[in-house]
N, C-alpha and C positions, 0 to 999 in steps of 0.2 A: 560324554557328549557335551562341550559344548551348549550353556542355555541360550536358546533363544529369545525369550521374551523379553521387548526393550520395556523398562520402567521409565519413572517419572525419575529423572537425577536429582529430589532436594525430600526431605521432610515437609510437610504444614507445620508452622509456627503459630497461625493466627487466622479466624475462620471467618467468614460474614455472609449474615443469616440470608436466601433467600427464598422468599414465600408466593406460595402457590395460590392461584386463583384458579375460580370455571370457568368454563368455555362460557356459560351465560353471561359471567362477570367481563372476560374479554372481550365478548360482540360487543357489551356498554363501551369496555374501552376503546375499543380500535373504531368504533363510530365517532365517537367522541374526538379522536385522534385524527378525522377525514380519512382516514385508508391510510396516513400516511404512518410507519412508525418509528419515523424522528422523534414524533410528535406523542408520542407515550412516556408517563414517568417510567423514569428505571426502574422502581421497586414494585409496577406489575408487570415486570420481564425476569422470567424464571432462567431463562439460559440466553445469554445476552450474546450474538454473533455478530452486530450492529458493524464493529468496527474492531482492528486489532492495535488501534492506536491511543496510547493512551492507557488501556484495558489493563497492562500485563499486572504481574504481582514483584513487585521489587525486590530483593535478596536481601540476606542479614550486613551485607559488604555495604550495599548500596543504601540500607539505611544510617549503617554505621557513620557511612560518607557524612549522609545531610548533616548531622549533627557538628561538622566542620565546616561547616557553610560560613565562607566568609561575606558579610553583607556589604562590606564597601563599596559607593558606589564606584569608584574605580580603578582598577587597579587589583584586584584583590586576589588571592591567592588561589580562590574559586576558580576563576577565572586563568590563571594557568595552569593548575592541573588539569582544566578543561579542556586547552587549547593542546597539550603535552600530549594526551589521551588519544583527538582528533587524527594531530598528527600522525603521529606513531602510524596511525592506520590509513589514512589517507595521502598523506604524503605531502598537501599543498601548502605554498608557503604560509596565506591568510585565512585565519578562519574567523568566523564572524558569527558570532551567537545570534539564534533568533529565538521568540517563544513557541514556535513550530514552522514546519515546512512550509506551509502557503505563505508566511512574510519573507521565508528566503527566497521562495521563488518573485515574491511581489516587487522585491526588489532587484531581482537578480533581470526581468524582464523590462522592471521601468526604469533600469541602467541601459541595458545591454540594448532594449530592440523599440520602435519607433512604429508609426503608422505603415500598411504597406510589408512590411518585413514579413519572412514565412519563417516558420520554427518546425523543423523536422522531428519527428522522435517515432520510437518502435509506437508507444503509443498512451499519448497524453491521459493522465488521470483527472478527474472532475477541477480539482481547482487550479491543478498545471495549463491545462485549458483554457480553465477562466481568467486566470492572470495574464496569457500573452493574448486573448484574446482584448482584454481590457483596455492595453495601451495600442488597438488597433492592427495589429501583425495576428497574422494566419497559423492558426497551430494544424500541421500536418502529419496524420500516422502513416508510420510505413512499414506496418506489421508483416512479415513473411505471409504466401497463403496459405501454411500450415499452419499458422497460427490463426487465423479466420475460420478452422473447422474443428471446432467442441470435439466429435469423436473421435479425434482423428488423436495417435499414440505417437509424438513425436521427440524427443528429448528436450530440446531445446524453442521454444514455439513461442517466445517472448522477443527471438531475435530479429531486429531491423532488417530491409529488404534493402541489402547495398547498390544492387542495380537499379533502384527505387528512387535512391538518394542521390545516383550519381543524375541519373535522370531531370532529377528534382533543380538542382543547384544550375543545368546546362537548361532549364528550361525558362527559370526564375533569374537566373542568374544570381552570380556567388554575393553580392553587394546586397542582397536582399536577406541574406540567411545568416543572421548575426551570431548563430552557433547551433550546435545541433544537439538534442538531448537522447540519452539511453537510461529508459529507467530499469533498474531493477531490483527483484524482480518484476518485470511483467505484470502490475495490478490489474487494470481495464481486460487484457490479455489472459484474466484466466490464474493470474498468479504465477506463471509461466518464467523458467529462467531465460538467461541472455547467456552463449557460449562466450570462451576466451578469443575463441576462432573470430566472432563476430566482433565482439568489443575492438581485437586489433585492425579487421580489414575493416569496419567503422570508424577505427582512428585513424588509417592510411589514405581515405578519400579525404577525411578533416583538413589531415597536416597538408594535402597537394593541393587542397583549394587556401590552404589558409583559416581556417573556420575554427572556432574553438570548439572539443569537445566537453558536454559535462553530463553527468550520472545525476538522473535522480535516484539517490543511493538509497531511502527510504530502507530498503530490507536487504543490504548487500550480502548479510553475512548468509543469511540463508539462500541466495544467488551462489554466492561460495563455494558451500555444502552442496549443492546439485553440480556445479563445476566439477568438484571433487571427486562425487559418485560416477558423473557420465561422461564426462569428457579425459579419452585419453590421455596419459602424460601428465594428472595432476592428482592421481589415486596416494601417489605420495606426499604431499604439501600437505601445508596445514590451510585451514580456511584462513586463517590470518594473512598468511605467506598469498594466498591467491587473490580473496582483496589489496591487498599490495600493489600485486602483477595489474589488477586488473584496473586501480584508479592514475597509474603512472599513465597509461594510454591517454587520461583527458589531462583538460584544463582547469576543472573544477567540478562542482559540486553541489545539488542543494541536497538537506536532508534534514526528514522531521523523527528525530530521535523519539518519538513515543511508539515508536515502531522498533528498528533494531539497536537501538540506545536502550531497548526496554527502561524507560523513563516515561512516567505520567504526563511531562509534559516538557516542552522545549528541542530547537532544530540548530541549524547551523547553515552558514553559505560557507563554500571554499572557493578560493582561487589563484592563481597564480600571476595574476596581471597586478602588477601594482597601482595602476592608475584606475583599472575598474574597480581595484580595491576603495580605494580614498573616497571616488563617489558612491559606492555601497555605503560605506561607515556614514557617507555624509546622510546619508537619504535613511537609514538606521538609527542616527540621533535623531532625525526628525520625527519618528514615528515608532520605535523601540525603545531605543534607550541607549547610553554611551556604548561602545565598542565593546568594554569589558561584561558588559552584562546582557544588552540586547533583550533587555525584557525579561530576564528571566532572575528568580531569584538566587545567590549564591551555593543554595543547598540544594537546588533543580542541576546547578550547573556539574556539583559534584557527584549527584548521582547517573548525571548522563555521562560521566569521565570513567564512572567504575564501568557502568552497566552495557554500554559499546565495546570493553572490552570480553564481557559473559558472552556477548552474544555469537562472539566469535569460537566459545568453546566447544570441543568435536562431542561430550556428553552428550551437552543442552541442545546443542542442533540435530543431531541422530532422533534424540526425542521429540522436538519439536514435528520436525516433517516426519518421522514414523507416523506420532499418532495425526496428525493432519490426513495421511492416507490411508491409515485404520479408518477416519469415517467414510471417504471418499469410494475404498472399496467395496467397503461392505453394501452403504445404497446402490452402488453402482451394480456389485451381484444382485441385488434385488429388482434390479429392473430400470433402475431414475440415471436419465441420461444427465453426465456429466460431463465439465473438461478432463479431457485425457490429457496426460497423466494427471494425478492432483498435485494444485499448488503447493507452495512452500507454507505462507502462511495462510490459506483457504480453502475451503471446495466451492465450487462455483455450480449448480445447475443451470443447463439448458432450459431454460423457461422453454422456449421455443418448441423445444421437443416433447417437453414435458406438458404442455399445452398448446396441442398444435392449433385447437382449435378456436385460440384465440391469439388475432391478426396483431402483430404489433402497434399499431395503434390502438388497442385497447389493454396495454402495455402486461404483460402475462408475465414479467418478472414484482409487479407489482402486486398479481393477483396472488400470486404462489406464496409471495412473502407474507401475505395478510393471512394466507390459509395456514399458515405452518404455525403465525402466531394462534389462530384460533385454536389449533390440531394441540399444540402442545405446548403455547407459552413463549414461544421461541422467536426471537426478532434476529431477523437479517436484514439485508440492504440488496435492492435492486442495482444493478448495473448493465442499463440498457435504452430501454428509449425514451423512457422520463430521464434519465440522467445524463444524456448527451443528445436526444431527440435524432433532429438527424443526421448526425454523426455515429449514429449508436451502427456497428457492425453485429451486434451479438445482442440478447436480451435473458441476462445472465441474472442468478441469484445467487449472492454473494455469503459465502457460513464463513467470517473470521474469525479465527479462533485467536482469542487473546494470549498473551504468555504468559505456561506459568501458575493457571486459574484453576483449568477448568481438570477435572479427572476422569478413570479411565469411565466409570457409571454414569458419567455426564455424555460421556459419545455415546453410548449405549444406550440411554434415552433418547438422542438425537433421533439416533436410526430407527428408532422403534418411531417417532413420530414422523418421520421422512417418509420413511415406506407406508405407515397408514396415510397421507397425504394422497401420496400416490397412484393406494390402494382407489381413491377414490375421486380421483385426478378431475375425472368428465363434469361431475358435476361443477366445477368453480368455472365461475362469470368473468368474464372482463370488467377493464374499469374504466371509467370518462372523468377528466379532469373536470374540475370547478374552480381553480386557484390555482395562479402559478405566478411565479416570480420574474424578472429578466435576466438573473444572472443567478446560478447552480439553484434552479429551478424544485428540485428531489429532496431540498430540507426544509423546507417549507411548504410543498405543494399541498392542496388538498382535492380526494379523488372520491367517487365512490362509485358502485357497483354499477354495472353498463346495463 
């Protein structure tokens, strides 16, 4: 027979220590932190879910890389294995280093779109948002309604609402929609993929209006990987082979490789327009750094050239979203309302369900997250109405799991403090702001008990 059991595909090479505090110790610090916890040092966070970006643990390949790190500023050899890498898997002709995703997109919005403008997408993440809201243009979700309901078991529920969009463009008119965005996977959404189905009949309305399409590709390869398992017709490809298929459909690109670059840090813009290319570069040198490097150092660029292609490996991804849904079932058999099915890289709780009794304005994805740090040590991130206010569809609490890091006795503690959470759910408070920002409001705010 046959084993079942998926493992972890690598050895530990190299460990780092982290230590436990009390629950007494915590209330000091999470008061101390206003309720918020951005605002906590990392080293009194025992199990760190804050974010998957950034986080992973690099491979013996991709440190081998750094050590080839060419530092010139231009021109340097960094810089096209960099660019060789990109391609290979995306396809477009420019690629344009950034030192992460929000300056590709900062740039990609203060080229491309203007006061007035609307930007469609399945559904904008906090700083996607922030940026086309910045230069004055409307960011627009047009999430399916299966993707607006947490219980609900549906394969694909990341996917844009194409009757939404055609809608959208006949209503605003096409002069106003300087392109349309498809992130995936699905972040704000729950972590949710986008089908192949979807991606083409989204790039069908683009090409008839004219409109550029582009990916925020952030975590494509695991978008891939759920292609592969659910969707018809591609059980045989490789995840390589499907990201392929599925970035020839746009026009470009943003992406912040400390996500499926598994790279600590550094992104990229792509595109295929030559002329929006030249003003990207230009607006790059002003605020990044020459073309070849775009902020980032030579040995960041070679380890994002190895580590985009790992992330495409059928091992690593089997394991990655394996154990992502080991957590997500197991609370979920125990009772803690979640998104159905669990994401690629996260489990999301249902604040909402999970405390019904406290009203969105007294923000229950905020309470939960404080309670969990107290319960066990554990920081997550909200993703709900401190974070998009009102825009927020959901008021979600966010467990990313980093790559790579964490093992199988770390989920296992999770669930053991998840479910006593739960266990004793009725007692947590709401909470009422005291601080808040004007712009991505949720890494700086500060809150406390209502």
């Amino acid at each position: 027979m046959p084993v079942k059991t998926i493992i972890e595909p690598f050895r530990i090479k190299s460990v780092e220590p982290i230590r436990w505090t009390t629950r007494a110790q915590r209330e000091q610090l999470l008061k101390a932190a206003h309720y918020n916890l951005f605002l906590l040092h990392a080293d009194d966070v025992l199990i760190d879910l804050l974010t998957d970006s950034g986080t992973g643990a690099m491979s013996t390949h991709q440190w081998a890389a750094v050590m080839e790190g060419d530092e010139s500023y231009a021109g340097s050899r960094s810089f096209d294995r960099f660019r060789s890498s990109v391609q290979d898997i995306v396809g477009y002709t420019h690629v344009i280093p950034t030192h992460q995703g929000r300056a590709a997109e900062r740039i990609l919005f203060g080229v491309a779109c203007k006061k007035g403008d609307v930007v469609p997408n399945n559904t904008h993440f906090d700083t996607t948002r922030a940026n086309v809201e910045f230069v004055g243009a409307e960011a627009v979700d047009l999430l399916i309604p299966e993707g607006r309901q947490p219980s609900l078991s549906y394969p694909f529920k990341g996917n844009m609402d194409v009757a939404a969009l055609e809608a959208l463009i006949a209503r605003v008119g096409r002069e106003r929609v300087p392109l349309v965005m498809l992130t995936v996977t699905n972040n704000s959404g729950g972590g949710q993929p986008v089908s192949m189905e979807n991606v083409r009949a989204v790039s069908a309305v683009c090409k008839r209006h004219n409109i550029p399409l582009y990916f925020d590709a952030c975590r494509f390869a695991e978008n891939a990987w759920f292609i592969k398992l659910r969707e018809p017709g591609y059980e045989g490809k490789t995840p390589k082979e499907i990201a392929q298929e599925m970035f020839r459909y746009g026009d470009g690109c943003t992406m912040s490789a400390k996500k499926d670059g598994m790279a600590n840090i550094g992104g990229f813009l792509c595109t295929n327009n030559d002329i929006l290319a030249q003003q990207e570069k230009d607006l790059l040198i002003l605020t990044e750094g020459y073309p070849t490097y775009g902020g980032l150092a030579g040995r960041d660029l070679e380890a994002i050239a190895i580590g985009i292609q790992e992330a495409l490996q059928e091992d690593y991804l089997r394991y990655r979203i394996a154990s992502t849904a080991y957590l997500g079932n197991h609370i979920s058999a125990g009772g803690v309302p979640i998104v159905q099915p669990p994401g690629g890289h996260a489990i999301y709780i249902d604040a909402r369900a999970f405390l019904p009794h406290i009203p969105s304005e007294q923000f229950p994805g905020v309470a939960l997250a404080a309670e969990l740090y107290l319960e066990g040590g554990i920081r997550s991130v909200e993703i709900g109405t401190l974070m998009f206010a009102g825009a927020a569809q959901m008021d979600l609490v966010r467990l990313a799991m980093p790559r790579r890091v964490y093992t199988q006795s770390h989920v296992d503690y999770l669930v053991e403090v998840i479910l006593e959470v739960y266990r004793k759910r009725e007692s947590i408070k709401g909470m009422r702001l005291t601080y808040e920002a004007p712009f991505l409001r949720h890494f700086t705010a500060h809150l406390e008990p209502h």
